[in-house]
C-alpha positions as CSV (number, residue, x, y, z in Angstrom):
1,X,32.0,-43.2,4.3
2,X,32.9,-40.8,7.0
3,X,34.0,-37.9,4.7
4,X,30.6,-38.5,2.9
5,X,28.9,-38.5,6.1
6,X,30.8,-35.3,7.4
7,X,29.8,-33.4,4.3
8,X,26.5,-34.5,4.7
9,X,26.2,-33.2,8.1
10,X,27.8,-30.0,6.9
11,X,25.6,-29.4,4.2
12,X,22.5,-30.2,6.4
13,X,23.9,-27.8,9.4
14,X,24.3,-24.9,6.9
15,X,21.1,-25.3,5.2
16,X,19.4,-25.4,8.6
17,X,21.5,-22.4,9.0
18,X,20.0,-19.9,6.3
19,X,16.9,-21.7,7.0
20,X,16.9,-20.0,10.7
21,X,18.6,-16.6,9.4
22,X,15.8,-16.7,6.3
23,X,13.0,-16.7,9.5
24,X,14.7,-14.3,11.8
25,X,14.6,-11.9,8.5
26,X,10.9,-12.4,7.3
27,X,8.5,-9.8,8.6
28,X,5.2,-10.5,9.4
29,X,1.5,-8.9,8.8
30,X,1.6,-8.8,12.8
31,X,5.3,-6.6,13.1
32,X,4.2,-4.6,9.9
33,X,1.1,-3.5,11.7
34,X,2.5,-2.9,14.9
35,X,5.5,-0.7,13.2
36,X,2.9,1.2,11.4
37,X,0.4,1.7,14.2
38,X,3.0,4.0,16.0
39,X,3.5,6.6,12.7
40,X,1.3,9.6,14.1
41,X,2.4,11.9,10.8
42,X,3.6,11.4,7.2
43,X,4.6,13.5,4.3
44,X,5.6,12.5,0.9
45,X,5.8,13.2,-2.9
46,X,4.5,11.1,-5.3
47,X,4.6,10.4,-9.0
48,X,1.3,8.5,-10.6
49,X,0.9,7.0,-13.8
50,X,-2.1,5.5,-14.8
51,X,-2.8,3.4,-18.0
52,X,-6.0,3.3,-19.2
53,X,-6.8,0.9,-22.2
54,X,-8.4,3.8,-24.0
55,X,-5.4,5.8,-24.0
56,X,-1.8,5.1,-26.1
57,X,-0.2,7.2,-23.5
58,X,-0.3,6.9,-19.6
59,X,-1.7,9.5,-17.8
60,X,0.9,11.2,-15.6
61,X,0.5,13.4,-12.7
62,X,2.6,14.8,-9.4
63,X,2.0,16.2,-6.4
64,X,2.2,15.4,-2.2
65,X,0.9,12.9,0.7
66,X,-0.1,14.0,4.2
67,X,-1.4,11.4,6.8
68,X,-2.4,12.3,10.4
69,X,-3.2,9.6,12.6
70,X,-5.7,8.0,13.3
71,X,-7.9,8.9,9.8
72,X,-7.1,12.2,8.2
73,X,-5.3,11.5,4.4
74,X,-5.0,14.4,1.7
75,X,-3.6,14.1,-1.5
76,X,-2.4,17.0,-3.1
77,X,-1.7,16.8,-6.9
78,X,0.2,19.7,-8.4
79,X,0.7,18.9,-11.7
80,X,-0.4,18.7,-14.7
81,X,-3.3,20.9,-12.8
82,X,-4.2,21.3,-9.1
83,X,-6.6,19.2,-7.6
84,X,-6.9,18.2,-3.7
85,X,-8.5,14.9,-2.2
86,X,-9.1,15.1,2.0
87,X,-10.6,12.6,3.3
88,X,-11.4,13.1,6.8
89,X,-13.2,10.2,8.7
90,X,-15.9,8.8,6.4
91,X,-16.0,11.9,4.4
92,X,-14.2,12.9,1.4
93,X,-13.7,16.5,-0.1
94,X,-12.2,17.2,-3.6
95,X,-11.6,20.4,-5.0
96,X,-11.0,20.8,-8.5
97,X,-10.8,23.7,-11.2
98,X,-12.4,25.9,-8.1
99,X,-15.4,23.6,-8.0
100,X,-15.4,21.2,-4.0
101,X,-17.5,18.0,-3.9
102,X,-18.5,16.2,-1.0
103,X,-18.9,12.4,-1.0
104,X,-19.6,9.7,1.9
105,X,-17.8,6.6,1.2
106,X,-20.6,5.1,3.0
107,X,-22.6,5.4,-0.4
108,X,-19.1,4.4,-2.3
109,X,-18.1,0.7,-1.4
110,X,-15.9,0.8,-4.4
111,X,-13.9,4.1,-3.0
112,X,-14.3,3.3,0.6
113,X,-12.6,-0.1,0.0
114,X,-9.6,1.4,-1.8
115,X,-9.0,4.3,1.0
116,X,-9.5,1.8,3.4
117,X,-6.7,-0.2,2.1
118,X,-3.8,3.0,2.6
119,X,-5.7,4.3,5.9
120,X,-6.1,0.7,7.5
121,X,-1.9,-0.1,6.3
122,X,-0.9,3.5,7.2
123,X,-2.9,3.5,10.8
124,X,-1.9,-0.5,11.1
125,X,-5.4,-1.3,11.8
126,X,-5.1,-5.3,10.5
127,X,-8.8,-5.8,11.7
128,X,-9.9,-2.8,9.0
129,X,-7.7,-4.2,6.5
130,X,-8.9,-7.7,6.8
131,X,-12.6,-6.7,6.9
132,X,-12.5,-5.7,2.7
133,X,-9.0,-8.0,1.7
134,X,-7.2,-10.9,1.6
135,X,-3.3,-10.0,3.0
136,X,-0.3,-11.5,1.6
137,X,3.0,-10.6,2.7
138,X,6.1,-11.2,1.4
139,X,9.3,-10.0,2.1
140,X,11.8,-8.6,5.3
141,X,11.8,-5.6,7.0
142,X,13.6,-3.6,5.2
143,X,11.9,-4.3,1.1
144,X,8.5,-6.3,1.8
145,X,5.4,-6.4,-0.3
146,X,1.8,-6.4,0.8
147,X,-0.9,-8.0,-1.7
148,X,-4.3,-7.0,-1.0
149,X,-7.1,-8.9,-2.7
150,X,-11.1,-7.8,-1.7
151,X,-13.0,-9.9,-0.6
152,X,-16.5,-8.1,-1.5
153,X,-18.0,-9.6,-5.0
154,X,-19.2,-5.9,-5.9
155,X,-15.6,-4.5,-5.0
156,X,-14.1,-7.7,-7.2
157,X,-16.1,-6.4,-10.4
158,X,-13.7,-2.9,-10.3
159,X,-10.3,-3.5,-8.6
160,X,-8.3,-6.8,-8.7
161,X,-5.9,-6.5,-6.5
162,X,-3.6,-3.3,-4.8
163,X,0.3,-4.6,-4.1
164,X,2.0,-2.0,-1.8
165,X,6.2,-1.9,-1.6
166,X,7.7,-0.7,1.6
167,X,10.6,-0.7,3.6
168,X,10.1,-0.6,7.7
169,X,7.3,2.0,7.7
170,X,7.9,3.9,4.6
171,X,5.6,2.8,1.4
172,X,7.6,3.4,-1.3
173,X,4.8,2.0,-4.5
174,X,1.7,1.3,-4.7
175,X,0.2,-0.1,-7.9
176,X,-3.6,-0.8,-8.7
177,X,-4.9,-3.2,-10.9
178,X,-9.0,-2.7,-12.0
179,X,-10.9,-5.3,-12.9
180,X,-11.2,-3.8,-17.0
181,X,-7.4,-3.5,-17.1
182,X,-6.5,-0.6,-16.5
183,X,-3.9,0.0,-13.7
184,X,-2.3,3.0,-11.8
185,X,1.3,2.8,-10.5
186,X,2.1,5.7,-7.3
187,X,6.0,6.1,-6.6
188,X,6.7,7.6,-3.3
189,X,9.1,9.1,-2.1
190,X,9.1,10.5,1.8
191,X,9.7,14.1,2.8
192,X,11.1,14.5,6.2
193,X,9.1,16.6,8.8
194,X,11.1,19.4,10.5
C-alpha cells in the first residue's frame, strides 16, 4: 500500500510538474503583442502560392516585405512580373505593368480587414486586431500560431479565417482561406537589416 501510494504521489508530482513547465512555455496574445509592438522595421522575402478552384495549377509568385512602424507596409513582388503594393496609412497604391491605382480602404472593408490583420499583428496593436477578428493563440514563444476569424458578416462572406505561424517576432507563414475556397499560402523568410 505504501509503494502504491509513493508512486502515486510520484506520478501526481511529475504531472503537476510538466503541467507548470507546459504554462511557463505558453505565450500569450498579451506577450505576443507587446514583443511585436517594439519591432520599428522589418524586411523579408516571401514565396506565395495561391490556389484558386478555377485553376489546376497554383498560382506562384516571389518577391519582398518592408514594414515601418507604426503603418507603412509594401510588398514588392518580383516575379513572375513586377508589381508593388504600399500602403501607407489608410491609403493603398499599386503599380502594375506601368499603370498606379490609388484605393482607400475606407471604401474596401473586405481589403482593409485583411491589411489590418498583418499591420495590427506586425504593430501589436491587439485593440485593432480585435476590432475586425476573433484571436486564437496557440503555441510557445519560439513556434506559436495566431488564428484570426472576422467578426464582420460582410467580411465572413469573402475570407474565413487567416492562421499566421511565427516564432518570437518573426512571422514565418501566413495562409488565407476565402470564403469560395480558394486559399493563398505566404512563406517568409526574414532578411536582416545592416
Amino acid at each position: 500500500m505504501h509503494i502504491s501510494r509513493t508512486i502515486f504521489l510520484s506520478c501526481l508530482f511529475c504531472w503537476a510538474l510538466n503541467s507548470t513547465v507546459a504554462r511557463a512555455e505558453e505565450w500569450s496574445v498579451s506577450e505576443l503583442m507587446e514583443a511585436m509592438s517594439q519591432t520599428r522595421m522589418a524586411r523579408a522575402k516571401f514565396v506565395e502560392q495561391k490556389n484558386i478552384s478555377m485553376l489546376e495549377q497554383p498560382i506562384e509568385s516571389s518577391g519582398e516585405l518592408f514594414y515601418t512602424a507604426p503603418d507603412r507596409l509594401e510588398k514588392r513582388t518580383l516575379q513572375p512580373k513586377a508589381e508593388s503594393m504600399q500602403l501607407e496609412g489608410s491609403t493603398l497604391w499599386i503599380i502594375s505593368e506601368g499603370k498606379s491605382h490609388v484605393l482607400q480602404l475606407s471604401r474596401y472593408p473586405e481589403i482593409a480587414a485583411f491589411i489590418d490583420s498583418i499591420r495590427g499583428l506586425l504593430s501589436g496593436d491587439r485593440k485593432a486586431l480585435e476590432r475586425s477578428y476573433q484571436l486564437q493563440l496557440s503555441g510557445k514563444k519560439t513556434a506559436w500560431t495566431l488564428i484570426l476569424e472576422p467578426k464582420n458578416p460582410r467580411v465572413q462572406k469573402v475570407l474565413l479565417r487567416i492562421e499566421i505561424e511565427g516564432a518570437q517576432t518573426t512571422l514565418r507563414n501566413i495562409l488565407i482561406e476565402q470564403a469560395d475556397g480558394d486559399s493563398s499560402s505566404m512563406k517568409i523568410t526574414p532578411v536582416s537589416s545592416r
